[in-house]
C-alpha positions in Angstrom: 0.0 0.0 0.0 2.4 2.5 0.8 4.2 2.2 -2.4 1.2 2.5 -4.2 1.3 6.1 -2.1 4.4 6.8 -3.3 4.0 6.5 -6.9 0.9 8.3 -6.7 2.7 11.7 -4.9 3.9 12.6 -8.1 0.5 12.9 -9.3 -1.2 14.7 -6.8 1.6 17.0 -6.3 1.0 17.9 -9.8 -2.9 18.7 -9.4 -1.7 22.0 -8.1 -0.4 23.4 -11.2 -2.4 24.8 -13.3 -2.9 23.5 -16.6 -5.3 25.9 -18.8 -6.6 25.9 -22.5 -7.6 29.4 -23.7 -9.3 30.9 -26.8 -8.8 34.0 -28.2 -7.6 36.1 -30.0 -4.1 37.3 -31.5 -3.1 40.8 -33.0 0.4 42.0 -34.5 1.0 45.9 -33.4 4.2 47.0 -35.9 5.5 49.9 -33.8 4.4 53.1 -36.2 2.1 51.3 -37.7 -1.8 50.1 -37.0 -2.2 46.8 -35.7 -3.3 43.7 -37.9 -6.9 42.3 -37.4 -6.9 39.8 -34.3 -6.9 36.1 -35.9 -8.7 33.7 -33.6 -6.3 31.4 -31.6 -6.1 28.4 -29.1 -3.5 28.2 -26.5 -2.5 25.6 -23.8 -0.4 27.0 -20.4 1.0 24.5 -18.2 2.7 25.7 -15.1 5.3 22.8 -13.8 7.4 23.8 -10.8 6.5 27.4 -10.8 7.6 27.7 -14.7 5.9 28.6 -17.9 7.9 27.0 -20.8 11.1 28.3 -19.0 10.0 31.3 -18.0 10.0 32.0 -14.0 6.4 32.3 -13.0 4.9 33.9 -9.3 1.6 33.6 -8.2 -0.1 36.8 -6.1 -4.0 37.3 -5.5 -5.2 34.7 -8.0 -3.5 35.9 -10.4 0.0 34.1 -11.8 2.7 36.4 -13.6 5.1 34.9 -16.0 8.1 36.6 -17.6 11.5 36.7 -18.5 13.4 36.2 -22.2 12.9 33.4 -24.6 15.5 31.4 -26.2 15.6 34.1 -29.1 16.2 37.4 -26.8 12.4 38.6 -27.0 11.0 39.7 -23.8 7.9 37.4 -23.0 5.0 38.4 -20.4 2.1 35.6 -19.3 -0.5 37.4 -17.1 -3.3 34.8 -15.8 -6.3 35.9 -13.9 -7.3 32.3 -12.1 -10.7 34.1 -10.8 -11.8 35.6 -13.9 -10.1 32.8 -16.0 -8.4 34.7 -18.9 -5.2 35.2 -19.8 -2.5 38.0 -21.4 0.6 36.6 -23.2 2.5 39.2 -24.8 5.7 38.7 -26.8 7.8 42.1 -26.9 10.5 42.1 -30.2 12.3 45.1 -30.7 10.1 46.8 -33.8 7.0 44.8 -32.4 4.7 43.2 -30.1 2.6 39.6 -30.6 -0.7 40.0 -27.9 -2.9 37.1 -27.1 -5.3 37.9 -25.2 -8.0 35.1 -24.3 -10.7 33.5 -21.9 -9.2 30.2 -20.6 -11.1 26.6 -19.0 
């Protein structure tokens, strides 16, 4: 019985992290120049040991804030609202910005 327990732990230690599919919707903004038209989208967040495909996340007032720079120097920023279930994922290049913004389940 008790080893049963211990190859369960893994499991249940992971029901903490949230795991979250969003739809919504993606824009472009070119910096001087009008944004494209937001193109539907579906998006999947896991959060495994506090981290948000390698970005370092923190979690404050139901919300969870992820950021830090991807493997190709662009600043990344995850914002997710657990209480009113949506999410902000914004990808920051140097003449641009890539904005998700979406309602999550």
């Amino acid at each position: 019985m008790l080893f049963f327990l211990f190859l369960l732990f893994p499991l249940l230690a992971q029901a903490d992290e949230p795991s979250l599919l969003c739809e919504g919707k993606t824009r472009f903004v070119h910096r001087g120049a009008a944004s494209t038209v937001p193109a539907d989208e579906k998006r999947s967040y896991r959060i495994e040991a506090n981290q948000l495909d390698g970005l370092d996340c923190k979690q404050e007032n139901g919300k969870i804030g992820c950021m830090g720079l991807t493997p190709q120097q662009a600043y990344r920023r995850v914002v997710i609202d657990m209480t009113a279930h949506t999410v902000s994922d914004t990808l920051e290049l140097p003449t641009s910005l890539l904005i998700f913004e979406g309602t999550c389940k």
